[in-house]
TIDREN-568683 format. One record per atom (N, C-alpha, C, O): y, x, z; residue in three letters. Coordinates in steps of 0.1 Angstrom, whole numbers, plus 5000, padded with zeros to 4 digits. Atoms other than C-alpha are relative to their C-alpha. Layout:
BEGIN
YXZAla
...
END
This chain:
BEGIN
501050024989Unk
163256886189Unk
499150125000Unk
498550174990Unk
501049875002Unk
161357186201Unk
498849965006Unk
498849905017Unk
501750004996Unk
157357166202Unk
499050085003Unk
498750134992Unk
501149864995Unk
154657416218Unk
499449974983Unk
499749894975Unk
500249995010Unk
152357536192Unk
499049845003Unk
499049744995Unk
501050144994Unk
149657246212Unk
500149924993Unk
499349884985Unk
499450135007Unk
151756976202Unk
500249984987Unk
500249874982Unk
499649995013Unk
152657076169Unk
498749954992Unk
498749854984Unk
501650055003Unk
148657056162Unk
500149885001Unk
500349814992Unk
500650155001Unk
147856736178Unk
501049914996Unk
500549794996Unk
499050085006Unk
150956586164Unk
499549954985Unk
499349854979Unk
500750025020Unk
149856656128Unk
498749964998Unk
498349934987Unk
501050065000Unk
146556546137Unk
500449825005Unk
499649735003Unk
500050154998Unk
147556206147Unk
500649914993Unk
500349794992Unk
498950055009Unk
150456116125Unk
499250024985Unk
499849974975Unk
500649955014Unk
147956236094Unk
499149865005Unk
499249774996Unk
500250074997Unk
146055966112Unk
500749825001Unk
499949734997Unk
499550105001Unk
148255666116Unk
501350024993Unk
502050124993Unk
498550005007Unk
151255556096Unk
500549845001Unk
500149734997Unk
499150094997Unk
153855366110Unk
501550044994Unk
502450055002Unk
498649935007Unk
156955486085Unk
500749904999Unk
501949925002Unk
499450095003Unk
157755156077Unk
500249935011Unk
501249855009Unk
499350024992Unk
158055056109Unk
501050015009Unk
501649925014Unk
499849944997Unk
159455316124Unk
501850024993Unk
502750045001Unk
499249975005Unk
162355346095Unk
501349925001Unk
501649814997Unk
498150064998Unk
166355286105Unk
500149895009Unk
500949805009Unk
499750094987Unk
165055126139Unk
500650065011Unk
500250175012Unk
499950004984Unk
166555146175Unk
499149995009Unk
498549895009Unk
501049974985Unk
164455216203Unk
500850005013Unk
501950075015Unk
499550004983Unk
165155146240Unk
498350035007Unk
497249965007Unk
501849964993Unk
162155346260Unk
500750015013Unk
501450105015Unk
500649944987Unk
162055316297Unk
498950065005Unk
497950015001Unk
500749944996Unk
160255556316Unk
500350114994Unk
499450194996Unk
500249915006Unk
161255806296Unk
499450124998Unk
498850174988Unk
500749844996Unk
160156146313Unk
498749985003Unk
498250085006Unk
501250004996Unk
156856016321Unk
499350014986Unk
499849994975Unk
501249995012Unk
153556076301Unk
499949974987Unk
499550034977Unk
500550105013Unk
153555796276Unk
501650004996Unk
501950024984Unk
498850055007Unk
157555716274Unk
500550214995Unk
501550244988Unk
499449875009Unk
158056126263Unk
499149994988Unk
499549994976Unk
501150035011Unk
155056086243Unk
500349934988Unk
499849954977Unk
499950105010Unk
156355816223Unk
501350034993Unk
501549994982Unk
498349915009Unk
160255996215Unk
499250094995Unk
499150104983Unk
500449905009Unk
158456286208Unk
499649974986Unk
500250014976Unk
500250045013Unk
156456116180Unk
500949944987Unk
500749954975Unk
499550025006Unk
159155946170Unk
500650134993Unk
500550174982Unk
499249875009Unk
161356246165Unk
499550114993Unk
500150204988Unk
500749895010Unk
158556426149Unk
500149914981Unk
500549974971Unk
499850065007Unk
158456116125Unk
501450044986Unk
501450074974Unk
498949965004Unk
161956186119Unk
500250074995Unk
500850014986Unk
499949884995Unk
162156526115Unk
499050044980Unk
499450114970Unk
500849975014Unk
159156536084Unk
499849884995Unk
498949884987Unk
500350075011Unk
159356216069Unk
501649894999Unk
501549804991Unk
499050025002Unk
163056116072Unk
500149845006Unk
500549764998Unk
500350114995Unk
162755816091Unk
501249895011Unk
501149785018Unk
498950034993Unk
166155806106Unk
500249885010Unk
501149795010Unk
499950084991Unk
165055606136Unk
500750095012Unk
500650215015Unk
499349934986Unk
167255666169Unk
499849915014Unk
499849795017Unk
500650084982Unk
166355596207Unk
501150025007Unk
502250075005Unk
499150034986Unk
167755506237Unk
498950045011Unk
497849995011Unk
500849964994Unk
166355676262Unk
500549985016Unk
501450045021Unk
499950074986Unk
165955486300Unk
500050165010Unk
499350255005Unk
500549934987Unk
166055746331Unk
500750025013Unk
501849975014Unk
499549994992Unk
166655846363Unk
501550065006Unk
502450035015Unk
498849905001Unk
168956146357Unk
500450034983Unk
500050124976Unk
500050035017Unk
169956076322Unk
501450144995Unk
501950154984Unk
498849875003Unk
172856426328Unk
498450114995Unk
498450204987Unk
500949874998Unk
169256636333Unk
499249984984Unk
498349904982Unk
501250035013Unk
167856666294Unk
498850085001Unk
498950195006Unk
500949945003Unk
164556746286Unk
499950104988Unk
500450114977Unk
499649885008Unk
163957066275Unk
499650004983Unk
500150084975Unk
500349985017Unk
162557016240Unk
500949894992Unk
500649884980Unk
499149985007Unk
165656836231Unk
501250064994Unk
502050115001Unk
499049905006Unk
167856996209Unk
501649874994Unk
501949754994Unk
498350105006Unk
171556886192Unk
499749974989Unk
499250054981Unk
500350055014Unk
171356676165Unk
499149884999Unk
499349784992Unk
501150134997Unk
168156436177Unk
500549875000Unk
501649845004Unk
499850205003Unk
168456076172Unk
499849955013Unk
499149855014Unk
500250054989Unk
168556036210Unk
501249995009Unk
502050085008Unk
498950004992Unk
170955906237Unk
499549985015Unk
498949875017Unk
500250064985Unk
170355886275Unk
500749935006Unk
501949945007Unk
498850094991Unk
171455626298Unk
499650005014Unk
498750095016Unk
500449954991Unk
170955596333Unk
498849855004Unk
499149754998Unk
501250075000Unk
167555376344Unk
500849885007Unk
501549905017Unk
499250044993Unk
168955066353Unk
501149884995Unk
501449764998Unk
498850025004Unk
171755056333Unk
500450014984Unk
501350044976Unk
500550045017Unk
170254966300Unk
501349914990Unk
502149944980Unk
498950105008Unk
172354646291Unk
501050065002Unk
501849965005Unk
498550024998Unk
175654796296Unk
499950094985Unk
500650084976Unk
499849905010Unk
174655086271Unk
499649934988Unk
499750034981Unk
500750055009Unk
173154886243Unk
500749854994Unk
500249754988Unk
499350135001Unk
175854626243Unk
500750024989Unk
501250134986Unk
499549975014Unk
176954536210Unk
499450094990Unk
499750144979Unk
501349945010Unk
174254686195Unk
498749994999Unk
497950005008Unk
501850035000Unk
170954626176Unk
499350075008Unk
499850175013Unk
501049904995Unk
167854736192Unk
499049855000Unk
499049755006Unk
501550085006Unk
164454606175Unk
499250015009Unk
498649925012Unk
501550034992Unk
161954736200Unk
500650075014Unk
501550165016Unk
499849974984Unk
161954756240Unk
498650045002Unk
497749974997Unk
501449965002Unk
158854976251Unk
500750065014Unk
501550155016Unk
499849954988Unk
158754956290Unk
499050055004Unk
497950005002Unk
501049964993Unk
157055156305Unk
499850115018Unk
499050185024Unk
499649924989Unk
158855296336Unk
499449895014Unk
499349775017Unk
500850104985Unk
157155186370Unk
499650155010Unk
499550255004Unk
500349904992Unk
156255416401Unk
498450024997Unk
497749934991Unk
500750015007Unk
153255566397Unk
498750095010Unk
497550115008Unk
500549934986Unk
152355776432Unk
499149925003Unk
499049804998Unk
501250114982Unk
149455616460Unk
501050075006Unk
501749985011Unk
499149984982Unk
151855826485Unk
501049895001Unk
501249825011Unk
499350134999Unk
154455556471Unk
500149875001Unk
500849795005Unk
500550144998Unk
152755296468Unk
499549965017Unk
499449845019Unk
500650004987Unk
151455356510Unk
501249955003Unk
501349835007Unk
498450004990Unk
155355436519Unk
500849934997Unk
501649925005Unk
498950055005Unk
157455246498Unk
499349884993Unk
499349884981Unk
500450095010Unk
155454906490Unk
500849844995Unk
500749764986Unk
498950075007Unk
158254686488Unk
501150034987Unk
501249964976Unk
499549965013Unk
160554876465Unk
499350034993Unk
499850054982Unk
501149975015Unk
157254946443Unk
499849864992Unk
499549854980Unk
500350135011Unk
156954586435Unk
501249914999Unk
501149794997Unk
499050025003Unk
160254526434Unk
500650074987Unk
501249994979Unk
499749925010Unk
160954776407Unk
499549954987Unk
500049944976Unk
500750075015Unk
158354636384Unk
500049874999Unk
499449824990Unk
499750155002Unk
159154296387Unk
501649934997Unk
501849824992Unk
498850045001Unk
162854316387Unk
500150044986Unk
500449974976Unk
499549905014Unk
163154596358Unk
499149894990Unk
499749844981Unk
500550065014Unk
160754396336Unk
500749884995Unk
501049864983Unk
499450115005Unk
162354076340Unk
501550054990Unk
501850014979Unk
499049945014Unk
165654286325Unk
500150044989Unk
501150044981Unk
500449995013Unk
163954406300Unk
499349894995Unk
498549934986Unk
500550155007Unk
162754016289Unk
500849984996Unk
500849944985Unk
498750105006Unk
166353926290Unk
500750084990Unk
501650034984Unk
499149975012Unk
167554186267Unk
499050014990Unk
499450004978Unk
500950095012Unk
164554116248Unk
500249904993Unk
500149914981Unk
499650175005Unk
165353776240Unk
501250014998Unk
501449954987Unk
498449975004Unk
169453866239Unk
499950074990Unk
500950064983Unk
499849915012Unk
168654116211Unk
499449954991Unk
500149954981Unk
501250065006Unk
165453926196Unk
499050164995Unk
498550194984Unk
500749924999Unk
163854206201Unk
498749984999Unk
498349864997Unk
501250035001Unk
160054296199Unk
499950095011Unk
500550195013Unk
500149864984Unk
158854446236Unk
498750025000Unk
498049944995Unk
501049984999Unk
156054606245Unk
500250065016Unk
501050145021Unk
499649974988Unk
155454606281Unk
498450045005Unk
497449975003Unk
501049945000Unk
152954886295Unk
499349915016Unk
500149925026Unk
501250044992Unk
150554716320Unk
499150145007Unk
499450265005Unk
501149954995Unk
147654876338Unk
498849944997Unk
498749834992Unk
501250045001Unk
143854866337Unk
499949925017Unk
499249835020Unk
500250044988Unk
144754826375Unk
499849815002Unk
499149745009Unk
500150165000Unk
145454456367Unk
498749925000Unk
498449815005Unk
501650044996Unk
141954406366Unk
499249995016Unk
498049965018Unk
500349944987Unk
141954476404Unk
498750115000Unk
498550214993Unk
501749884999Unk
138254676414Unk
499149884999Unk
498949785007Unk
501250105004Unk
135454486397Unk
499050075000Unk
499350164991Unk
501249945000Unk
132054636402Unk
499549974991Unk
498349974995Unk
501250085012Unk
130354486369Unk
499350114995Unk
498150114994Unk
501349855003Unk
129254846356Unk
500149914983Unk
499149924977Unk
500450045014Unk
129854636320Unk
501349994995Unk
502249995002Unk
498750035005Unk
132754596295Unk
501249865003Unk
501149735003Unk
499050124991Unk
135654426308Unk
501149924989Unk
502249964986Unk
498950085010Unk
137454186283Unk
501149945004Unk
501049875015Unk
498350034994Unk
141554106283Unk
499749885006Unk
500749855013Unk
500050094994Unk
140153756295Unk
499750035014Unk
499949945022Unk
500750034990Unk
138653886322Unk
501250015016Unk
502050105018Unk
498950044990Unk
140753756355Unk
499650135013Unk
498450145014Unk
500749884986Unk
140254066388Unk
500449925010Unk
501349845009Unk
499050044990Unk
140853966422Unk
500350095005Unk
499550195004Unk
498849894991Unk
143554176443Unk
500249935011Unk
500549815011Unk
499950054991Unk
143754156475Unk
501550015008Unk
501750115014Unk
498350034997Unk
147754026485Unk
500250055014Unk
501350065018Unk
499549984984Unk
147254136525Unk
500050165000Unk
500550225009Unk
500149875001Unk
146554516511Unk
501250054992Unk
501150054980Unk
499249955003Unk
150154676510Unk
499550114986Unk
500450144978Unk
500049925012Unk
148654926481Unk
499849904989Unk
499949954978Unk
500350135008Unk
148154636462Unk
501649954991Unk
501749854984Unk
499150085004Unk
151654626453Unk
500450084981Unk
501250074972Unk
500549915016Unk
150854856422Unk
499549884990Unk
500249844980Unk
501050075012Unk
147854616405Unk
501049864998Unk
501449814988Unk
499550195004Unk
149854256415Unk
501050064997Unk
501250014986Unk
498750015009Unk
153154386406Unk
499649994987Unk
500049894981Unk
500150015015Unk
151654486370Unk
499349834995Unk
499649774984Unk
500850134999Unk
149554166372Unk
501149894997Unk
501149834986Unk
498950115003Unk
152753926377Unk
500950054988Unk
501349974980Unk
498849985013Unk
155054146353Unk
499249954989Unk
499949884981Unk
500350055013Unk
152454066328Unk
500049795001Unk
500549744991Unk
499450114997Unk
152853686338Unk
501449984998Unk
501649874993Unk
498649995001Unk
156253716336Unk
500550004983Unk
501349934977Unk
500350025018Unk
155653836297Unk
499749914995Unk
500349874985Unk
500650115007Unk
153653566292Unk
500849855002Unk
500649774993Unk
498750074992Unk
156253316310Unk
501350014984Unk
501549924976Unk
498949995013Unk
158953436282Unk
499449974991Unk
499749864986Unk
500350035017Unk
157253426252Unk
499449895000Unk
499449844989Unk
499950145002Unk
156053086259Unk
501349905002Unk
501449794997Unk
498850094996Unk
159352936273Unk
500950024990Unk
501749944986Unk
498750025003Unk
161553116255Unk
499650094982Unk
500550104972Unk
500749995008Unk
159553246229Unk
500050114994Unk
499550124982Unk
500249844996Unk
159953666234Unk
499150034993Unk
498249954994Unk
500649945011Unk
158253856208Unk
499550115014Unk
500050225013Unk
500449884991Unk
156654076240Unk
498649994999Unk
497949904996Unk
501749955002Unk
153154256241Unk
499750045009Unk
500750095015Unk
500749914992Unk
151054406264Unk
499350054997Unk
498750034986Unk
501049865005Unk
148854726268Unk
499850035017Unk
500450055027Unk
500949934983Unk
146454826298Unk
499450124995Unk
498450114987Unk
500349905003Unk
145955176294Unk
499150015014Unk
499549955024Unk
500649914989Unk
143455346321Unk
500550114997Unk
501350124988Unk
498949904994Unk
144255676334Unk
500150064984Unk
499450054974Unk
499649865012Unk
146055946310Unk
500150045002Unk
500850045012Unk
500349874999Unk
145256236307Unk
500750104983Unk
501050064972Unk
499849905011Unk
146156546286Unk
501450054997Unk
502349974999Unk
498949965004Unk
148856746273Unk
501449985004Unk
502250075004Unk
498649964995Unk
151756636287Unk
499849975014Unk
500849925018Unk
500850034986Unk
149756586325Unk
500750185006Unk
500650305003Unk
499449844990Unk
151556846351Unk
498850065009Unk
498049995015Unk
500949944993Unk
149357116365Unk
499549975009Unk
498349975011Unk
499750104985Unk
150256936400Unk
499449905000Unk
499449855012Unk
499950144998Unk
149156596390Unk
499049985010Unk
498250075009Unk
500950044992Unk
146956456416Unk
499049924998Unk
498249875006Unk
500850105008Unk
145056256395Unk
498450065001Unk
498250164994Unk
501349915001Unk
141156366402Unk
499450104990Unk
498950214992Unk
500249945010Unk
140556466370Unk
500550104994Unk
500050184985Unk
499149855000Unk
143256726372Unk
499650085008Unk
499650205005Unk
500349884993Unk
142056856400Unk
498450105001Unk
498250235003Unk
500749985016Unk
138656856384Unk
499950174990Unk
499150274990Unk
499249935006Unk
140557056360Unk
499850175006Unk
499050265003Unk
499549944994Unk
142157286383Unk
499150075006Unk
499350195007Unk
501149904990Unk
139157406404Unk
499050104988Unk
498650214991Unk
500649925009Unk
137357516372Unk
501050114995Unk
500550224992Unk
499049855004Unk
140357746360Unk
500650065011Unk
501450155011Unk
499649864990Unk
140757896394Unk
498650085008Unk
498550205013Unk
500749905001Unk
137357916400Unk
499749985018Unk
499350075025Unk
500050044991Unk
137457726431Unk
499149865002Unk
499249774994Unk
500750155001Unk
134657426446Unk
501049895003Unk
502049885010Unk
499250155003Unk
135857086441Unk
499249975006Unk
498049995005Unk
500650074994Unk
135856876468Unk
500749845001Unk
501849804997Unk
499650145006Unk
135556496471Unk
500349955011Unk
499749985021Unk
499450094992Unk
137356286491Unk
498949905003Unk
498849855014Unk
500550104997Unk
134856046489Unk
498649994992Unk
498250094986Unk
501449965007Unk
131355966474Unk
499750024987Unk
498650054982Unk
500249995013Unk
132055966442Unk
499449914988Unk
499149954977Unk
500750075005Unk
130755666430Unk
500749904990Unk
500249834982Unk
499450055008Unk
133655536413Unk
500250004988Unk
500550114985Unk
500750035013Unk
133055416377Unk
501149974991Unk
501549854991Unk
499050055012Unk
135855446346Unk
500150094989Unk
499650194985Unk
499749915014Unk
136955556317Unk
501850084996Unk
502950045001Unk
498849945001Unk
139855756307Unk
501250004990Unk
501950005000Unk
499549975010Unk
142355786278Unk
500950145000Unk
501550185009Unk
499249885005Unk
143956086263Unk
501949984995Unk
502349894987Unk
498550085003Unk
148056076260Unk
500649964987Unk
501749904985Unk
499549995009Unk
148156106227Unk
499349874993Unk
499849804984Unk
500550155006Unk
145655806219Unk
500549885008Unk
500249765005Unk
499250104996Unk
147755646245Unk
501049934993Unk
501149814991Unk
498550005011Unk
151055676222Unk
498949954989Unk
498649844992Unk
500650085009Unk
148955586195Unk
499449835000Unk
499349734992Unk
500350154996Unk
147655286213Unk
501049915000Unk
500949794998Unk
498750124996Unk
151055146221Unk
501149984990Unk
502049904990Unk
499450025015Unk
152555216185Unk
499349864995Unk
499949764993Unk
500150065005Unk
150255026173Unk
499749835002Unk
499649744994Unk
499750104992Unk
150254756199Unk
501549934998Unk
501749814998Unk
498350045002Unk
154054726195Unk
500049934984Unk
500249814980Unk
499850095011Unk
153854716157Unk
499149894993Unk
499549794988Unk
500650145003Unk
150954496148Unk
499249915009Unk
498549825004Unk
500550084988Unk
149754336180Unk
500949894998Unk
502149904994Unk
499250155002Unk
150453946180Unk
500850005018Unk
500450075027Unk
499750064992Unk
152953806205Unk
499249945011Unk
498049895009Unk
501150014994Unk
151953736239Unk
499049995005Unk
498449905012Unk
501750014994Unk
148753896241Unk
500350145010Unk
501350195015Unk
500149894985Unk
147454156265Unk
498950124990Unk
497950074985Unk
501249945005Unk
145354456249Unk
499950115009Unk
500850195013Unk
500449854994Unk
143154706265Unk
500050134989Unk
500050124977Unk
500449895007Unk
142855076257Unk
499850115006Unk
500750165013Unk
500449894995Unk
140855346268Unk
499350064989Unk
499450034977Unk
501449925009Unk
137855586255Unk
498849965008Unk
498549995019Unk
501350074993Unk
134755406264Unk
499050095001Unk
498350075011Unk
500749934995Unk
132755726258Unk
500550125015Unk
500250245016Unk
499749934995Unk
134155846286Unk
499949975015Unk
500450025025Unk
500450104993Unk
133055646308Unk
498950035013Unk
497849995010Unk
500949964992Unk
131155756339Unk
500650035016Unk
501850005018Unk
499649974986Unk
131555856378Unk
500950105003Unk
501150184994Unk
499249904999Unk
133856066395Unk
499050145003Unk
499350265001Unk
501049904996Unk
130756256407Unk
499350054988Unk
499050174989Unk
500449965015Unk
129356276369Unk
500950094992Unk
500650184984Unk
498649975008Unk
132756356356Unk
500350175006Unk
501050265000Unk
499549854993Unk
132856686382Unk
498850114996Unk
498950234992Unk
501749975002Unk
129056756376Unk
499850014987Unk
499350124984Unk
499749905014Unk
129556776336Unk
500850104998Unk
500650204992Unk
498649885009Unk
133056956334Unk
499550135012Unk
500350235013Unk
500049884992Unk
131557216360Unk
499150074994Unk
499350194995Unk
501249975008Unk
128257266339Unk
500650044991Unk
500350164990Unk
499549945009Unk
130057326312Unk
501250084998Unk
501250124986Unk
499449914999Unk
132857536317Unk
500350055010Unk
501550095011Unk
499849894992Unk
132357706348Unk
498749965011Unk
498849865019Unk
501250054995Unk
129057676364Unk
499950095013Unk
498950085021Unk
500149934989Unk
129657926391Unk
500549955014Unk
500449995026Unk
499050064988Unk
131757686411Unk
499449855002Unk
499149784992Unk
500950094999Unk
129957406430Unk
501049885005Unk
502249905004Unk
499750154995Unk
130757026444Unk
499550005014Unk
498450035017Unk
500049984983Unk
131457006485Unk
500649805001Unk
501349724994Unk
500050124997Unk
131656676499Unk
500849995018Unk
500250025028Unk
499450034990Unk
134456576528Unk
499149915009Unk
498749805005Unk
500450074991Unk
132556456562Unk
499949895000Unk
498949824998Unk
499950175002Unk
134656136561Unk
501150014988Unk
502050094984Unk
499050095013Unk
136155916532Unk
501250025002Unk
501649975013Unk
498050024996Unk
139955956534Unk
500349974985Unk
501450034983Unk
499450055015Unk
140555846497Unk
501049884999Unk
502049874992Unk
499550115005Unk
141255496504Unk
501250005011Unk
502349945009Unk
498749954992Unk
143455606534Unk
501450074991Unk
502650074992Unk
498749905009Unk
145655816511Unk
500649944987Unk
501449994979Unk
499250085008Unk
146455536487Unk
498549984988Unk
498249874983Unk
501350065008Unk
143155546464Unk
499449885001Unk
499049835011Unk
500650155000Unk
141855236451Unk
498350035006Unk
497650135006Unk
501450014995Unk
138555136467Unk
498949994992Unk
499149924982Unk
500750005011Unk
135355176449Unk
499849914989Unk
499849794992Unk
500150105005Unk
134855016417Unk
499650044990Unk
499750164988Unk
500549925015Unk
133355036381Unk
501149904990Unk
501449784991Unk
498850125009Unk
136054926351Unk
499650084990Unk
499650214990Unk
499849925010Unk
135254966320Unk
500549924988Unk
500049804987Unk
498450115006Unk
137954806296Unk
499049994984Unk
498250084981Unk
500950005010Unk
136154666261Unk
501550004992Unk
502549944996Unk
499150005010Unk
138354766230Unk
500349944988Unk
501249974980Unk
500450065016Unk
137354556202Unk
501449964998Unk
501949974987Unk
498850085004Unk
140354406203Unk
501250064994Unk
502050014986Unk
498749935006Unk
142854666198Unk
499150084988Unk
499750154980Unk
500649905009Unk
140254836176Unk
500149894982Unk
499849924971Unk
500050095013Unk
140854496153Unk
501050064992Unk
501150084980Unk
498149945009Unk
144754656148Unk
499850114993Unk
500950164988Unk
500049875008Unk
143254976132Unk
499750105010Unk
499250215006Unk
499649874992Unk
143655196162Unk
498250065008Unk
497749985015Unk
500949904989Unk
140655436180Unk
499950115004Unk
500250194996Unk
499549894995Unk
140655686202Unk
499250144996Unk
498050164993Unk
501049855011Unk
139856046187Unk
500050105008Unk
499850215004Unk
500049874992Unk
140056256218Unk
498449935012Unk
498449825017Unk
501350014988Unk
136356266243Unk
501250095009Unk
502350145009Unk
499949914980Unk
136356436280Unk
500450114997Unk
501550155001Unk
500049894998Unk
135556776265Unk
501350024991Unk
501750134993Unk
499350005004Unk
138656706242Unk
501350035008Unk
502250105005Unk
498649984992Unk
141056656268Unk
500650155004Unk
501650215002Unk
500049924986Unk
139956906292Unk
500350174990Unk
501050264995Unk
499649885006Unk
140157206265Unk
501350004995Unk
501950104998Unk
498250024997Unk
143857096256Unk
500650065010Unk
501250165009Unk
499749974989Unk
144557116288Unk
499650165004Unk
500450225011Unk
500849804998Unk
142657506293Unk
500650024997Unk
501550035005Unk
499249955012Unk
144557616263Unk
501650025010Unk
502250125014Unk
498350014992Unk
148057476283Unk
499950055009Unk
501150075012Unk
499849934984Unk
147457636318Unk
499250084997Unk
498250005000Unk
500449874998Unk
145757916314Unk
501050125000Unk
500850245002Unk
498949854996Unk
149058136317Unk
500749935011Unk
501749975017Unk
499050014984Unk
150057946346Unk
499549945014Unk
500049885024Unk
500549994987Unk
147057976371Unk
500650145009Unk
500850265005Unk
499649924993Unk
148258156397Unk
498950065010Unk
498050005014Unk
500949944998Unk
146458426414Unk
498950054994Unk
498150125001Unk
END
């Protein structure tokens, strides 16, 4: 497996941090999602695992284009691709301990244009990953959203009891209630049939393996300070959350998978991190690039363009912080990761 120098760092910073060896050691893995944020994040670690502490675990890796490999595999890796989909055919007749879905669409433009196949995808694929859960006696871990919470204004910490309402006549909606019922659907198996499955509501991720392109505010955020250009807001800015870093994501859902009880549901974010989108532009501009100001669009078009409507979420951790796990990356954490990685690939 080949690793930037980036990764090499925060790898050995988190793995010096958590130890899952014995977990980890002469298991099978089945990851959907693979190429996204969290499901590369989590082969990566494994195959760093691998690699320096002999741990001869091997994945199965879910995707779309499972001929197209990712470039930091090399020959030899403890990894196989199949095509997204087409899981059970590859995995037939053989163990496999842990299922860690986490593949789902992940656009607003797709969620606008395509909201039937959006909640189709997460409702069908999860249910197949239940059933080969329970056909393998697997342990699953199935990634959720904070979105499941719908938009709660409380401005206070939000605990896994707490129920959101979503509104069923709002086609973007088919993002929060798809994750909402898949997690229902979790909880449906492991009481009926008695599925060893977990959940995890991450808010947004950020960091390190986040594409220059992402459209995620906080990227662009980002983006306007290393070109040096004003950031402008779609909207008033009043919306209220917290963030996580990708790497205390993967850390979150290791340890969600390995010592999290059967179906529960756990949050995980960084609570210090917690503030407006207009606070969030108004620190990271103050401090690394103060020449470049905050412009404000006439009219709102945020919620037009698939953005959720205003709201304050802020996810309380105690719970996953009972399993050992907290997050070690802040704001100014991310965002200098992130400098470090694109600074040779602003253009102009």
């Amino acid at each position: 497996m080949i690793l930037t120098d980036i990764e090499q760092r925060e790898f050995e910073k988190y793995i010096s941090e958590y130890d899952f060896s014995e977990q980890l050691r002469n298991k099978t893995f089945l990851i959907t999602g693979s190429k996204g944020i969290v499901g590369s994040g989590i082969i990566k670690w494994i195959l760093y695992e691998n690699r320096i502490h002999g741990m001869n675990a091997r994945i199965i890796a879910s995707t779309r284009n499972p001929e197209r490999l990712p470039g930091y595999i090399e020959p030899g890796d403890a990894i196989e691709f199949c095509e997204f989909g087409k899981e059970e055919g590859q995995c037939a007749g053989r163990k496999i301990d842990y299922i860690l879905h986490a593949a789902a669409p992940t656009s607003n433009r797709v969620f606008k244009a395509q909201p039937v196949e959006s909640l189709k995808v997460i409702l069908d694929e999860t249910g197949k990953m239940l059933e080969m859960a329970k056909a393998h006696k697997a342990t699953m871990l199935y990634f959720s959203s904070s979105e499941a919470y719908g938009t709660p204004t409380l401005d206070q910490p939000i605990f896994e009891k707490y129920v959101g309402a979503i509104d069923s006549m709002d086609t973007r909606s088919c993002y929060s209630l798809g994750k909402k019922a898949a997690e229902l659907l979790c909880r449906s198996y492991y009481e009926e049939y008695g599925v060893d499955v977990r959940i995890i509501r991450p808010t947004v991720i950020l960091g390190l393996w986040q594409p220059y392109d992402s459209v995620k505010v906080e990227a662009e955020i980002l983006r306007c300070v290393l070109e040096g250009k004003n950031f402008v807001m779609k909207s008033d800015g009043s919306t209220k959350k917290s963030v996580i870093y990708s790497l205390d994501a993967v850390s979150a859902a290791l340890t969600v998978l390995f010592k999290g009880s059967a179906g529960e549901a756990y949050n995980a974010t960084n609570p210090s991190t917690y503030c407006s989108v207009k606070e969030r532009a108004v620190k990271t501009i103050e401090k690394f690039n103060p020449s470049i100001c905050i412009e404000r669009e006439l009219t709102d078009t945020s919620v037009a363009q698939g953005y959720l409507p205003k709201h304050m979420l802020l996810e309380d951790i105690e719970k996953i912080k009972a399993l050992g796990w907290r997050p070690l990356a802040d704001m100014d954490d991310i965002y200098l990761v992130d400098m470090e990685r694109f600074r040779n690939s602003i253009k102009g």
